[in-house]
GUTORLUM-678246 format. One record per residue (C-alpha): residue in three letters; z, x, y. Coordinates in pm, whole numbers, plus 50000, padded with zeros to 5 digits. Layout:
% GUTORLUM-678246
ALAZXY ...
% end
This chain:
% GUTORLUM-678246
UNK500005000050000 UNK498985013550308 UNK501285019550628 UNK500404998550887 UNK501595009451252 UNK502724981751520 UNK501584990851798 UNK503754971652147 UNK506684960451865 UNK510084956051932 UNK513164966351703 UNK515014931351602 UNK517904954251352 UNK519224918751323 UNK516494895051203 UNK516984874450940 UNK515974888150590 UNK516434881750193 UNK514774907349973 UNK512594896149747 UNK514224877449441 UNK513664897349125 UNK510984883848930 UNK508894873749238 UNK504954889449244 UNK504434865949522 UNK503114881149894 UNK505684858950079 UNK509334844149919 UNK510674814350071 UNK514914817650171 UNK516544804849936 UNK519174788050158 UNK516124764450280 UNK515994745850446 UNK517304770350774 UNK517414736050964 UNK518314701750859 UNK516514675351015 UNK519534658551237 UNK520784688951442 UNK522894666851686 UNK522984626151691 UNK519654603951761 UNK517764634851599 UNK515424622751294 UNK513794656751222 UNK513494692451326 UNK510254709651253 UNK507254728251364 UNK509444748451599 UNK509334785051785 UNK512014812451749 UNK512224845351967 UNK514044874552029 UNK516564870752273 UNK518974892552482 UNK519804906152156 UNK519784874951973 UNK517264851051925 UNK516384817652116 UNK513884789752082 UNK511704757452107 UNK511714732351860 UNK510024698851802 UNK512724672851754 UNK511974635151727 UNK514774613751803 UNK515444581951673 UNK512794559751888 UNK510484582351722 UNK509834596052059 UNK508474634651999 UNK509554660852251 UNK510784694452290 UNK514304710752317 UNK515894750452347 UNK518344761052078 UNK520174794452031 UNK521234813451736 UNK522774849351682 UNK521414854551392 UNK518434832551361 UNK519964810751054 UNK522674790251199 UNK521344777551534 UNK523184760851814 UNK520854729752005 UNK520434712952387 UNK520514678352288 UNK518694673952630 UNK514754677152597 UNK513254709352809 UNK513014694453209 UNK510354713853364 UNK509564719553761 UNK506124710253829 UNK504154720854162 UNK502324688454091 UNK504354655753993 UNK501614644753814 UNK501644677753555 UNK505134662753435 UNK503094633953306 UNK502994630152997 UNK503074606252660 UNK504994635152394 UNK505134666252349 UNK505204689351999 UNK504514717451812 UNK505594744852059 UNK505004783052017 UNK506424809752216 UNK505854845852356 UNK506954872852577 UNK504244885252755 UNK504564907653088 UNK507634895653240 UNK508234862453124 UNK508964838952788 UNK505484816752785 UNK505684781452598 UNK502424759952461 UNK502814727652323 UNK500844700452245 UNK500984677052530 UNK500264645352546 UNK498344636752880 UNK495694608752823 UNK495064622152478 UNK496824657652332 UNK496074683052579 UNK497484719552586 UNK500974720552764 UNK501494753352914 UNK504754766953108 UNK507384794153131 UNK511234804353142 UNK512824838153234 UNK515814824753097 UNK515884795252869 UNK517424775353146 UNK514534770553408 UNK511164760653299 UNK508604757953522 UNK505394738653404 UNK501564752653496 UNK498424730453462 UNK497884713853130 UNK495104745752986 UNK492274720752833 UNK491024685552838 UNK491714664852582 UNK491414666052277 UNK493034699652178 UNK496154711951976 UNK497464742751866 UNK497284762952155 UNK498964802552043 UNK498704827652326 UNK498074861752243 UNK501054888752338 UNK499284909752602 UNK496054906952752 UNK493054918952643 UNK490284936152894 UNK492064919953185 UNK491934882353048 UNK494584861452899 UNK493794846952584 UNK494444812452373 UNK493554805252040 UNK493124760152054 UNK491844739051822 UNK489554714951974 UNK490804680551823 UNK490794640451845 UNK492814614551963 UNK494864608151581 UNK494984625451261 UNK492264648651260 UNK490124652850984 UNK488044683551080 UNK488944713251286 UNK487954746251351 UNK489704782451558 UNK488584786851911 UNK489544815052164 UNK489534803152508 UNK489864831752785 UNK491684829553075 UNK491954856253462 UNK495414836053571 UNK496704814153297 UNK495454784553485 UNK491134779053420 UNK490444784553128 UNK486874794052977 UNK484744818752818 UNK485294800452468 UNK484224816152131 UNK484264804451812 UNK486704820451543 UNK487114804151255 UNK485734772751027 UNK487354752050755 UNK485634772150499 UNK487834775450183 UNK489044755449900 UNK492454745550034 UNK491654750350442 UNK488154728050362 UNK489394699050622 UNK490654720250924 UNK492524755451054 UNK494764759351300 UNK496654790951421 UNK499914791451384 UNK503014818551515 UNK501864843051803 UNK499014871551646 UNK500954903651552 UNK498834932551687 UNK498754960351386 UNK496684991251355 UNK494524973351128 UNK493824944751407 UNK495444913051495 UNK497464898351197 UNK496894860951225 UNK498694835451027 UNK497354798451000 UNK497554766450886 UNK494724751150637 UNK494544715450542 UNK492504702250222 UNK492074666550205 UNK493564652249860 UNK493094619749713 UNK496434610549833 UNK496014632050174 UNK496494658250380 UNK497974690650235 UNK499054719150512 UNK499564754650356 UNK499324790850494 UNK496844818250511 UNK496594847750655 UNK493274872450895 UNK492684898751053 UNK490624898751394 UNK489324923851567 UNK491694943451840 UNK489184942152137 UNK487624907852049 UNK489514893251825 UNK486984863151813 UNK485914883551551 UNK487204883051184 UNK487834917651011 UNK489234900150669 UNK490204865550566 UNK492344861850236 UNK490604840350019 UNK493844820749880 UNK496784810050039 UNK500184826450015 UNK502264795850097 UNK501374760749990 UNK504394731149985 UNK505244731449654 UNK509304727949733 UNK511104695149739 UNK511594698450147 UNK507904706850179 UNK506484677849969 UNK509374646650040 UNK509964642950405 UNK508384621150719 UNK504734636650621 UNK504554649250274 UNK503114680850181 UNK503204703450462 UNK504054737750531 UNK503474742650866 UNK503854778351038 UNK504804784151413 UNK506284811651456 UNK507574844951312 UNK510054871351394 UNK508544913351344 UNK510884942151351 UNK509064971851467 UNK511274992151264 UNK511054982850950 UNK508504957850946 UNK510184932950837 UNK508914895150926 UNK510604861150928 UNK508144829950920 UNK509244796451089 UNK507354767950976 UNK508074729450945 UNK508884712750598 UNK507284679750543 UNK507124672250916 UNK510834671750902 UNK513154697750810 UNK512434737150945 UNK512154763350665 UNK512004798350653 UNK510324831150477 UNK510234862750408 UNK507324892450366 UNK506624927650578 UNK503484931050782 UNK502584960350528 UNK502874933950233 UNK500844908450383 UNK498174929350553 UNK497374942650213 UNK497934907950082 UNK494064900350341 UNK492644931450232 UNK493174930349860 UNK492154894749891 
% end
């Protein structure tokens, strides 16, 4: 197995890890305290899921999709020392808006984060006459300030990239519909400001077996030596529905529009009891993960069944060979 270098990384000595259980061949092992977070977190919560999870002032912080009890999706800011056992706002995120009519808007989900220059950025699917891209940021986890919705609708999935790249900001999106999409392919849209948005190229189509419906990027890319390490969600259709699992490509450092290697098979499908009973059976969603620069060592984040928020384990060595051996 070749040693892959991380170029820009951060040491996180204290993110969460399990070492592989004996036995286990497998690229990625699930924790086997799952799920990390129950659905109900505080009262009027029906389900964590699909969240993001930082670093943070030495311990980690995040944003997580929580529907409440009205069945009314939003977003909310939780802290953990250790990244298990987390700590939650029962108060959804209140951003300041230049523009009243930004803070608009009909839900909001499925946020990722990232540190890029001198601020924590947040995307979200936000609802705004149709699902839009909600952008914003914090330098604190206590003020939020909210910047122009990035696309028209339809669009989900919006994952920034950690730095620019020849002077441009850019967002992977996933031009969408107005309900439960059944198609779906990777853009990159490009961006001078963070505000107009353009310059779009195509990255990815729903091309294999069990990502034959739609793909959609999931946590923030992890820049490597061998290019950008991008994990994503791929959705077959069954005969009894949708089924999310994980996969796993390499783009291209300078345009990363550009695929180096795409494992053909997943390396997480829901195959648990809190991946395939919940809300929205049989999905293993991914939105964010945790790299120590040290040691390599990564912690995924992804949603269980649209309800509960689960968590595993692999290094970027492991599953960077895992896409070229593949």
């Amino acid at each position: 197995m070749m040693k892959v270098q991380l170029p820009n990384s951060i040491s996180v000595p204290n993110i969460p890890w399990e070492d592989r259980p004996a036995g286990c061949a497998d690229a990625v092992w699930r924790y086997s305290q799952n799920p990390v977070i129950q659905r109900s977190p505080f009262p009027g919560a029906n389900s964590t899921f699909n969240s993001a999870v930082i670093p943070y002032k030495g311990e980690f912080a995040g944003v997580f999709r929580i529907d409440n009890t009205a069945r009314v999706m939003n977003i909310y800011r939780g802290f953990s020392k250790d990244g298990l056992d987390w700590h939650f706002d029962p108060k959804p995120l209140d951003f300041e808006c230049a523009d009243p009519e930004i803070k608009k808007f009909q839900y909001r989900y499925d946020p990722r984060v990232t540190w890029l220059e001198d601020r924590y950025y947040i995307t979200w699917c936000n609802g705004y006459h149709g699902p839009t891209i909600g952008v914003a940021y914090t330098h604190d986890f206590e003020t939020f300030t909210q910047l122009e919705n990035a696309f028209l609708p339809f669009n989900r999935n919006g994952v920034l990239f950690p730095r620019k790249i020849d002077g441009k900001y850019l967002m992977l999106n996933r031009p969408s519909d107005n309900g439960h999409t059944p198609f779906g392919d990777i853009y990159i849209s490009q961006s001078p400001d963070m505000q107009h948005w353009g310059f779009h190229r195509h990255v990815m189509s729903p091309e294999l077996p069990w990502a034959s419906t739609k793909v959609g990027a999931g946590p923030i890319p992890v820049e490597t030596s061998e290019g950008w390490l991008l994990i994503f969600h791929g959705v077959l259709t069954s005969c009894n529905g949708f089924v999310y699992s994980m996969g796993a490509a390499l783009l291209d450092l300078d345009q990363p529009w550009k695929i180096i290697k795409r494992a053909e098979p997943y390396f997480l499908s829901p195959q648990t009891l809190y991946e395939c009973v919940g809300d929205v059976p049989n999905v293993a969603f991914p939105c964010a993960s945790l790299v120590d620069g040290d040691t390599g060592r990564m912690a995924i984040y992804y949603g269980g069944a649209d309800t509960v928020t689960a968590l595993a384990f692999t290094t970027v060595d492991t599953l960077v060979d895992f896409v070229m051996s593949n």
